[in-house]
C-alpha positions in Angstrom: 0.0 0.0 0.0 2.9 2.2 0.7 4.5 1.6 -2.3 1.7 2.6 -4.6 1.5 6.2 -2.3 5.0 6.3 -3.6 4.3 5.5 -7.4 1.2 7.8 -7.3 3.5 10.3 -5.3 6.4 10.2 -8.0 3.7 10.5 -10.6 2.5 13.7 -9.1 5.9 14.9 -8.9 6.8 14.1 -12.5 3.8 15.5 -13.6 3.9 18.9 -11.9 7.5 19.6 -13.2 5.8 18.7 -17.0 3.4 21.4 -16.2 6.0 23.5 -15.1 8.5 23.4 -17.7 5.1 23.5 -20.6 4.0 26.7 -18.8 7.9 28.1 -19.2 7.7 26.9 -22.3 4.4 28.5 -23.7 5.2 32.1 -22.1 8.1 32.1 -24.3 6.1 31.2 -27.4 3.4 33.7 -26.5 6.6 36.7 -26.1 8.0 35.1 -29.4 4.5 35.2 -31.0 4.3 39.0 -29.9 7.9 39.4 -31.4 6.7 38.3 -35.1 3.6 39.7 -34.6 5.2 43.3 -34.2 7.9 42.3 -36.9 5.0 41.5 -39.4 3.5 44.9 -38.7 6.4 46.4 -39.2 7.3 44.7 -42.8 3.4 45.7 -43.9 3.8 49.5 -43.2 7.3 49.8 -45.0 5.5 47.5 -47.8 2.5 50.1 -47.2 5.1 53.1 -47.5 6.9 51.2 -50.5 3.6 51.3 -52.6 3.1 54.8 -51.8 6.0 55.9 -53.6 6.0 53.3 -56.6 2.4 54.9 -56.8 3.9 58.2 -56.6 6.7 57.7 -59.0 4.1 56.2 -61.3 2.0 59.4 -61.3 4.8 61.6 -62.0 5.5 59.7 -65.4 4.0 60.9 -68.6 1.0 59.5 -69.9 2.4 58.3 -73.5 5.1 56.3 -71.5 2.9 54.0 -70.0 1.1 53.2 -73.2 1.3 49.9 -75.0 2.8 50.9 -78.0 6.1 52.8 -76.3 6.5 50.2 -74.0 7.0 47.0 -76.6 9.7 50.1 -77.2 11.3 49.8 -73.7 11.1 46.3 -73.2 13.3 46.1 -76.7 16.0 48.9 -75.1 16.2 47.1 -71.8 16.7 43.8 -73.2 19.0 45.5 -75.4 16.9 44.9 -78.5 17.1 47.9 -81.2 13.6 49.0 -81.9 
């Protein structure tokens, strides 16, 4: 009878330092989770920012440039394709 206080007791034991070290263990997950979190936030607004001025840069282009028929054109001159 002693001997299964002692099983159950060790049990107990064993089981109370799992939910110790899984506790330890989930705090740092939730502070790493927090970490990405604010990284990802981060990474949108610059991408956010980013499109901004592409969007800005766009406007400031002339019209003709963007059309279809001058940019076959520029496709050639960047490949390095006379036109």
């Amino acid at each position: 009878m002693i001997s299964e206080f002692e099983i159950i007791a060790e049990k107990v034991k064993k089981l109370s330092e799992m939910v110790h070290a899984l506790r330890l263990e989930n705090a740092e997950l939730r502070r790493n989770a927090a970490s990405l979190t604010a990284d990802n936030q981060d990474l949108q607004q610059r991408m956010q920012q980013a499109h901004q001025r592409i969007e800005k840069i766009l406007a400031q282009l002339p019209a003709d440039s963007l059309s279809g028929d001058d940019a076959d054109g520029a496709d050639d001159a960047i490949r390095g394709e006379a036109a």
